[in-house]
C-alpha positions as CSV (number, residue, x, y, z in Angstrom):
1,X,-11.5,11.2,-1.8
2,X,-8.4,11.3,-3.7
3,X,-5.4,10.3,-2.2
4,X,-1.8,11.8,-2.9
5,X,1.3,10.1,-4.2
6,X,4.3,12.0,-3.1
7,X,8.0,12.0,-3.3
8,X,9.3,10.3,-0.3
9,X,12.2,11.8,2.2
10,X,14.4,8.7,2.5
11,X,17.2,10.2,4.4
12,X,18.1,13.5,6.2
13,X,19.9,15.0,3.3
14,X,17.7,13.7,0.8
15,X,16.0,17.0,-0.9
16,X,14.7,15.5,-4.2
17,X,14.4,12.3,-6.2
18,X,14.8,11.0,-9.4
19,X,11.9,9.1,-11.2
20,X,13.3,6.2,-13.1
21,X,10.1,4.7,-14.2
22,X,6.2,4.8,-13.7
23,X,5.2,1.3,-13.3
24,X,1.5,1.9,-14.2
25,X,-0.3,4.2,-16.0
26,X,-3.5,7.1,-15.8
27,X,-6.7,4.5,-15.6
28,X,-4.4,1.5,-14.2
29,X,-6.0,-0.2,-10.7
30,X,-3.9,-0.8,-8.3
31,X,-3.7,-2.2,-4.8
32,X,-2.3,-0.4,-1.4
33,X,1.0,-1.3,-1.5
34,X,1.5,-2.0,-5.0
35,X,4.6,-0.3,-6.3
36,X,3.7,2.2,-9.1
37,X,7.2,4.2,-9.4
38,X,10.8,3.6,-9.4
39,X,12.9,6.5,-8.0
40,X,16.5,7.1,-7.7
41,X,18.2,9.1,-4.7
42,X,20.4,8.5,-1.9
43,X,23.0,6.4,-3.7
44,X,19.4,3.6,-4.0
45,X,17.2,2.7,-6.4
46,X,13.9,2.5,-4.2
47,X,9.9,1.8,-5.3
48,X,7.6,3.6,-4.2
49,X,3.9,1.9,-2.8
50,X,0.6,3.2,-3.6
51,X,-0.9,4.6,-0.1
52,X,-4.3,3.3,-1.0
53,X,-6.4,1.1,-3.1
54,X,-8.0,2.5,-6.4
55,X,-7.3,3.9,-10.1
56,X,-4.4,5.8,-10.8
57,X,-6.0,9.3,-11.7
58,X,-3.3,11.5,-12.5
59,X,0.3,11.9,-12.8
60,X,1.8,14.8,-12.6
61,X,5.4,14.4,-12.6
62,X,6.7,12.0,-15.9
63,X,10.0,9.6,-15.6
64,X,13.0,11.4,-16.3
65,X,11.9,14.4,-14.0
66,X,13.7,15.0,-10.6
67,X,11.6,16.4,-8.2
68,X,11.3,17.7,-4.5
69,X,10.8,15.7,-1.4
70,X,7.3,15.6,-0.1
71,X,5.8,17.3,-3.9
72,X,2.4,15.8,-5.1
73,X,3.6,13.7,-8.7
74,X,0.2,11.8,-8.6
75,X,-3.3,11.3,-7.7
76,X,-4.8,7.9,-6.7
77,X,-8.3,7.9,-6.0
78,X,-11.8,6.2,-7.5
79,X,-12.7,5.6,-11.3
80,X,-14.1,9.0,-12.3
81,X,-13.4,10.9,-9.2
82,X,-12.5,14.6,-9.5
83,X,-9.2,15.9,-8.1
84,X,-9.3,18.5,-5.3
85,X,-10.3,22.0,-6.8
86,X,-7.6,24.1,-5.4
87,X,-4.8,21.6,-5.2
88,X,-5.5,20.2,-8.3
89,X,-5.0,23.2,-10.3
90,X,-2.2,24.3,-8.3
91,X,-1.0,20.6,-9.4
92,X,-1.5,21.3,-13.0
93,X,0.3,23.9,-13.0
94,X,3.5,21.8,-12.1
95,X,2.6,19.6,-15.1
96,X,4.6,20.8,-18.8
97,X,1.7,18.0,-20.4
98,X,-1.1,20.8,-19.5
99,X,-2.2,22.4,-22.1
100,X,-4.1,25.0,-20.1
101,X,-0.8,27.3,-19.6
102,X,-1.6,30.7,-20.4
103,X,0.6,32.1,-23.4
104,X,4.1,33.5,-22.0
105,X,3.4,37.4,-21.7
106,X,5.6,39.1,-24.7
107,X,7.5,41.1,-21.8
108,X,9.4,38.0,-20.2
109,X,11.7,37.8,-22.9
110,X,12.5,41.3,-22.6
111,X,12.6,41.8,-18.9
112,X,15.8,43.1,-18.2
113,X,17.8,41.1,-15.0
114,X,17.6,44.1,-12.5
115,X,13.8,43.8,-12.4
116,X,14.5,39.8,-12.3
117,X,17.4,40.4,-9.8
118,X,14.5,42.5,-7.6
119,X,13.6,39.0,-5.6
120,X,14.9,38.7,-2.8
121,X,18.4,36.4,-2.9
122,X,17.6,33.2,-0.8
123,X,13.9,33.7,-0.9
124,X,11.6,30.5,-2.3
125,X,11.9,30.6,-6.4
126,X,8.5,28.7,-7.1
127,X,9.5,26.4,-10.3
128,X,8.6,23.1,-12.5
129,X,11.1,20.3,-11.9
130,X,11.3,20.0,-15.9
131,X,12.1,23.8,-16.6
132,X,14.7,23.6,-13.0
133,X,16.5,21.3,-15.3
134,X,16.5,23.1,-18.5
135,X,17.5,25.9,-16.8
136,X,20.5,23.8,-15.5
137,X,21.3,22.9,-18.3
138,X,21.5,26.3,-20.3
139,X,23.3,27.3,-17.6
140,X,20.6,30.0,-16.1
141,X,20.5,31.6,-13.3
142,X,16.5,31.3,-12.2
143,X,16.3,34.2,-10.0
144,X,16.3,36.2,-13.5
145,X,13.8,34.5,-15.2
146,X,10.6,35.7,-15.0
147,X,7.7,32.9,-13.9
148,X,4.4,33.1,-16.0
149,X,2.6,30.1,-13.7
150,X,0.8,30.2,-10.7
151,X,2.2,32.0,-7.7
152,X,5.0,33.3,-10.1
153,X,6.1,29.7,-10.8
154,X,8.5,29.4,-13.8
155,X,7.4,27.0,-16.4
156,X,9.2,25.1,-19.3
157,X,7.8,28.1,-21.5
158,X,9.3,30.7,-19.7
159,X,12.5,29.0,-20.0
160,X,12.5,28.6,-23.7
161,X,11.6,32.4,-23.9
162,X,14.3,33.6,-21.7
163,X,17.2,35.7,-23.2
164,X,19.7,36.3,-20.9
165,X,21.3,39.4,-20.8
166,X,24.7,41.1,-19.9
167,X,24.8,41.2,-15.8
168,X,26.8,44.0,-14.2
169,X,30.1,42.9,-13.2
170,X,28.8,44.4,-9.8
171,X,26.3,41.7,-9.5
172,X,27.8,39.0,-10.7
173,X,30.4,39.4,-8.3
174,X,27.5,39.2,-5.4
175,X,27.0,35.6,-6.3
176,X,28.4,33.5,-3.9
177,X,30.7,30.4,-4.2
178,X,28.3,28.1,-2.9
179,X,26.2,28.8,-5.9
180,X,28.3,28.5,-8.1
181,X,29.1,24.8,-6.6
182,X,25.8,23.7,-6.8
183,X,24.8,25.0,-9.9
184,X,27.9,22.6,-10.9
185,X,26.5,19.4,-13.0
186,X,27.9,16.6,-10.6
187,X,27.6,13.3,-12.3
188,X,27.3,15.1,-16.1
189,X,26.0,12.0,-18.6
190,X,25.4,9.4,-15.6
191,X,22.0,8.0,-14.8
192,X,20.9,6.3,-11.9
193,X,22.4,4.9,-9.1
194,X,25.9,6.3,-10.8
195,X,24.4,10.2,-11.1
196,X,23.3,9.9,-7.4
197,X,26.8,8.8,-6.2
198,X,28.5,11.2,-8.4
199,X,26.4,13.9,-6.6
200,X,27.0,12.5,-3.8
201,X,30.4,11.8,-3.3
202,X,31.4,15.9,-5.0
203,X,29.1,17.3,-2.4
204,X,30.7,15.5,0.7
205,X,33.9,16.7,-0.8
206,X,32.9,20.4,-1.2
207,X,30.9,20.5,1.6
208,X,33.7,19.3,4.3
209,X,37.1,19.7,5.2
210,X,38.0,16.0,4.4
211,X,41.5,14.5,6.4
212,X,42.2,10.6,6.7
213,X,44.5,9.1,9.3
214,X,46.2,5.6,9.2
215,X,47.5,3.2,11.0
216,X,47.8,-0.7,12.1
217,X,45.9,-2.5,14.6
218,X,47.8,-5.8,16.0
219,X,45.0,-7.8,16.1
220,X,47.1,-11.2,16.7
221,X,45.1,-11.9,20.2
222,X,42.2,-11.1,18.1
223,X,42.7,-14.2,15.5
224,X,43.4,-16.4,18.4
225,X,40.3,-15.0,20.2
226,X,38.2,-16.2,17.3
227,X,40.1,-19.8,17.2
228,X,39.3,-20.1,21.0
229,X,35.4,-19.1,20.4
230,X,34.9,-21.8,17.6
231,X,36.4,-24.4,20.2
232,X,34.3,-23.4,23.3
233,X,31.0,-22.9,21.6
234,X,29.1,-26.2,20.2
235,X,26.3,-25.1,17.7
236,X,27.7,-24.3,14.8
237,X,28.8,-19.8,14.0
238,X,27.4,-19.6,10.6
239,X,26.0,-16.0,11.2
240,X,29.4,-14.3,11.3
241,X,29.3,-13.9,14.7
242,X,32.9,-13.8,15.0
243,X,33.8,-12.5,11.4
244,X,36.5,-9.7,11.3
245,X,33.4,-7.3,10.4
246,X,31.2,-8.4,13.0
247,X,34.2,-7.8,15.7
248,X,35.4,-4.7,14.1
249,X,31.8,-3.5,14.0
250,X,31.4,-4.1,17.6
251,X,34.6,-2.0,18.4
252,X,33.7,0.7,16.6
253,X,30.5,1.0,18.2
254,X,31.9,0.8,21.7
255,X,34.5,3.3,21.0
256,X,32.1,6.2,19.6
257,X,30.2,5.4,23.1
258,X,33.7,6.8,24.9
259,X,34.4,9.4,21.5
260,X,31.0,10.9,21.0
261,X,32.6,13.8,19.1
262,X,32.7,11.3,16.2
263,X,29.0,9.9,16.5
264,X,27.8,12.6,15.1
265,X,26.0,14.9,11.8
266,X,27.1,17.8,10.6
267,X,24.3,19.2,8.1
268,X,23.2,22.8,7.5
269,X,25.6,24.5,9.4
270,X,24.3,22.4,12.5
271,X,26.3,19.9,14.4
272,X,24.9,17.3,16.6
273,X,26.5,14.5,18.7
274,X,24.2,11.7,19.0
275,X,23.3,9.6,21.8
276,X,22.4,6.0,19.3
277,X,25.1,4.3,17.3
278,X,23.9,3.5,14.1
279,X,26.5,1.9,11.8
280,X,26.5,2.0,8.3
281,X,28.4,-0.9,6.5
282,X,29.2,0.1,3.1
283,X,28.2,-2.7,0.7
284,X,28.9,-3.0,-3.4
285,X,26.7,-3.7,-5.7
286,X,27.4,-4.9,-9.5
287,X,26.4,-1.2,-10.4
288,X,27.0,1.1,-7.3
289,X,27.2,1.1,-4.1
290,X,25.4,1.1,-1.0
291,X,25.1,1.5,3.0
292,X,23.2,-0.4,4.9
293,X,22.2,0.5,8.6
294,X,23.2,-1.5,11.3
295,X,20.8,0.4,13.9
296,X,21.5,0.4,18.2
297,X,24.7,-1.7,17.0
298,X,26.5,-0.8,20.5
299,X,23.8,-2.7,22.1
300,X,23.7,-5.8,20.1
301,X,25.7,-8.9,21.3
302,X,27.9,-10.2,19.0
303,X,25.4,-12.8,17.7
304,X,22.7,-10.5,17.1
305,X,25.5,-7.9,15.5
306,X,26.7,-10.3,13.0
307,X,23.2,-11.7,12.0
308,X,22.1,-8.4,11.5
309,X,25.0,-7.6,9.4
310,X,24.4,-10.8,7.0
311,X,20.9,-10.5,6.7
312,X,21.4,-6.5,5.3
313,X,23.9,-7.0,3.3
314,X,22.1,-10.1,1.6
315,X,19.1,-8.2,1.1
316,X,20.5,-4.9,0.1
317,X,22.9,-6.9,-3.0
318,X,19.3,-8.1,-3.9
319,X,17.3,-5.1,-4.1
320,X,14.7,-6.2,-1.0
321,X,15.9,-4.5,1.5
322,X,13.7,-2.1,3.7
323,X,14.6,1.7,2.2
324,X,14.2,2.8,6.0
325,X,17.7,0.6,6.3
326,X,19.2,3.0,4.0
327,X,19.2,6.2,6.6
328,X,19.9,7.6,9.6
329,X,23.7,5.9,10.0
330,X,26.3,8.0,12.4
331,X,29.0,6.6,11.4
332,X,30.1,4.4,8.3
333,X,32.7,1.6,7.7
334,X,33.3,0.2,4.5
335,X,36.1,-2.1,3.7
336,X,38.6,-3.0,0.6
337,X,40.5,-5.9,2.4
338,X,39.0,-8.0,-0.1
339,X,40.7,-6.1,-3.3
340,X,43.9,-6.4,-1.5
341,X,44.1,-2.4,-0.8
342,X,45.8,-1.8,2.6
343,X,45.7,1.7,2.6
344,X,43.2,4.3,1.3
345,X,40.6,8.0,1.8
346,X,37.6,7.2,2.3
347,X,34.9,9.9,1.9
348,X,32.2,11.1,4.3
349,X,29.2,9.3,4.0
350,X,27.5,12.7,5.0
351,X,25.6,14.3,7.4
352,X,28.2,11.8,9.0
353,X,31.6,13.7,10.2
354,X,33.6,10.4,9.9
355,X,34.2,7.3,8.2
356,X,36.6,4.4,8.8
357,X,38.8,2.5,5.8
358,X,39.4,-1.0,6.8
359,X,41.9,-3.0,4.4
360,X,43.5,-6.3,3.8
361,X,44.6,-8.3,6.8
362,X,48.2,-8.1,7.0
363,X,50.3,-11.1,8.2
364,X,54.6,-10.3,9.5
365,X,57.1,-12.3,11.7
366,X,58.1,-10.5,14.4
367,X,59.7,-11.0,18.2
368,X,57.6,-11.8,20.5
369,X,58.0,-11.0,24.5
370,X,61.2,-13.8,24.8
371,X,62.9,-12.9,22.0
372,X,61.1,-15.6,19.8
373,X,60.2,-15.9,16.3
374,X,56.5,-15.9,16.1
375,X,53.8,-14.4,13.1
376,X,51.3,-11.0,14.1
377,X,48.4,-10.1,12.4
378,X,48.1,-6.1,11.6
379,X,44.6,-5.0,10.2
380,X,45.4,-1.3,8.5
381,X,42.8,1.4,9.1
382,X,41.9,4.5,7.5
383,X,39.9,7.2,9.2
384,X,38.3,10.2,7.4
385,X,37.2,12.7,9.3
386,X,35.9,16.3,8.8
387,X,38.3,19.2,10.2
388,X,35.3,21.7,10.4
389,X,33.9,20.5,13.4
390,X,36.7,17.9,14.7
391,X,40.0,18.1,15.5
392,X,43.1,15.8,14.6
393,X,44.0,14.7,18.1
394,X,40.8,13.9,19.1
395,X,40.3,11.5,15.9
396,X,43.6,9.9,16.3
397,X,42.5,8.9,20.1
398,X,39.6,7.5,18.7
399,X,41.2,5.8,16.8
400,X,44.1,4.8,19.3
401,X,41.0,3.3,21.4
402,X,39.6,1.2,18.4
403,X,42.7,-0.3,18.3
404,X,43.0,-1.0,21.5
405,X,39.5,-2.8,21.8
406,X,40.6,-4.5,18.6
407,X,43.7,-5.7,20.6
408,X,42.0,-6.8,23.5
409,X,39.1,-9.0,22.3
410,X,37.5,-10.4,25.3
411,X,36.3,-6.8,26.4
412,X,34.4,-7.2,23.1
413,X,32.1,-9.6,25.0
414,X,30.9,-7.1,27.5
């Protein structure tokens, strides 16, 4: 029996994906777990595995074409096999290389927009991922175009045959900001990784209500902390057990324990505190950027912690890392130290409600206790978090507590 190829949900605000490339073809064999596509989506480029042995019998959806999570884009099956009657034709359908559309009835291109308009706003508008885009990119509004496809469905035909007409000032004014937001072409002439993060990054910002807080850590006990460690302990740290990150990570973790309010999605009008800490580390690439997922990191020890963060970040810069890896983070850090940026604004990595900046390590004389001349350590942070659903006070005790952890090492240990 043949077996579907779908688009795959990668994350929980991943709602479609980009096909880069097919890396077979109709009549190619191919083995379970081959890769046969390349997709784009959630600021990753990802392959996707055949589910089963056999010949590639169809596809539906062609590279270039962005199309919902979970959708059918191709059939994988046994030399010859037929595709399932009813699914396959509601499949065809979906394809713009069928040539068994029915002409476009001569009364679509005259259908004026208050019959259009007559679907209910918010109801399911049944459409090909090619003519969603062409639509886009006319700039027209769906729910006036008449579908000529299966169940209604509007097709790359109907599209090309669509005049649009004058809309009453009355119902223009009914259309709500949100729409107007998302019929907005984030990431305009990107591809790729780039056009995901560009869509992104302008949803989290008009999605949220986006407000970063700074200040310093003194993590001078902290340096001499790690000094002390690489005495006392005989085998040799080469897993970044004791790397700023790894200590910084740990902190983090064991402050959103005592600050849930900040471990926590905001998605859909839903918010949610979560009981795991999951920590994405953001991690740059030579053409993007992504977030690995440190998962149950307030459980780890801090050898475990740091080998963890090593191996993900290794294998996310080279493309192998396991796309489940990718999702589920409640809370993200990502760090500029390295470019020499103290402070900066982070955005929400969302359904996340906060993210923490970490920059360069920042080195000053000061007085110490007896009046004495002696050199600190300050590590500047950066907290972003979202208004809607948390509060300024509470985010600056957070991140009063992370400094305090940050201060006090040893507690790092238990």
């Amino acid at each position: 029996m043949a077996t579907e190829i779908v688009m795959p949900k990668l994350g929980l605000t991943m709602t479609e994906g980009l096909i880069n490339d097919w890396l077979v073809k109709e009549g190619d064999t191919v083995a379970a777990g081959q890769p046969v596509l390349e997709i784009s989506s959630e600021k990753l480029t990802s392959e996707v595995e055949a589910p089963s042995a056999g010949v590639i019998l169809k596809i539906i959806s062609q590279s270039g074409e962005t199309v919902p999570c979970k959708q059918v884009i191709a059939w994988i099956g046994e030399a010859g096999e037929s595709l399932p009657g009813a699914e396959a034709a509601v499949q065809e359908g979906q394809s713009e290389d069928s040539t068994a559309v029915a002409a476009l009835p001569e009364k679509n291109s005259e259908e004026s927009p208050k019959t259009a308009a007559a679907r209910e706003r918010g109801g399911r508008i049944f459409i090909t991922p090619l003519a969603r885009k062409m639509a886009k990119e006319k700039g027209y509004d769906i729910s006036l175009i008449a579908g000529s496809g299966g169940n209604g469905r509007i097709t790359r035909r109907d599209v090309e045959n669509y005049q649009p007409q004058a809309v009453p000032a009355s119902q223009a004014a009914a259309v709500s900001a949100a729409e107007v937001q998302t019929a907005a072409d984030y990431g305009a002439g990107l591809t790729g990784m780039r056009k995901t993060i560009a869509e992104r990054m302008m949803a989290s910002l008009q999605t949220s209500a986006q407000v970063t807080l700074h200040r310093k850590a003194d993590i001078s006990r902290l340096m001499v902390f790690r000094q002390d460690m690489k005495a006392q302990v005989s085998s040799p740290l080469e897993n970044g057990e004791i790397s700023i990150t790894t200590l910084l990570t740990k902190a983090a973790a064991k402050t959103l324990k005592e600050h849930p309010q900040l471990n926590a999605w905001y998605f859909n009008g839903h918010y949610q505190e979560l009981e795991e800490v999951h920590i994405g580390i953001a991690t740059a690439l030579s053409d993007g950027l992504v977030v690995p997922v440190i998962r149950q990191a307030d459980k780890l020890t801090l050898s475990d912690l740091g080998a963890a963060i090593k191996n993900e970040t290794q294998q996310a810069r080279k493309g192998r890392l396991d796309p489940a890896l990718y999702t589920g983070s409640t809370f993200s850090i990502t760090n500029l130290g390295a470019a020499g940026i103290e402070y900066f604004t982070p955005i929400l990595n969302t359904p996340e409600v906060a993210i923490l900046g970490v920059g360069a390590l920042q080195k000053t004389l000061a007085l110490d206790a007896e009046g004495q001349i002696c050199e600190k350590h300050f590590l500047p942070l950066s907290l972003t978090f979202d208004h809607q659903v948390v509060d300024g006070q509470p985010a600056a005790e957070f991140l009063a507590g992370l400094a305090d952890k940050l201060e006090n090492p040893y507690d790092l240990l238990f």
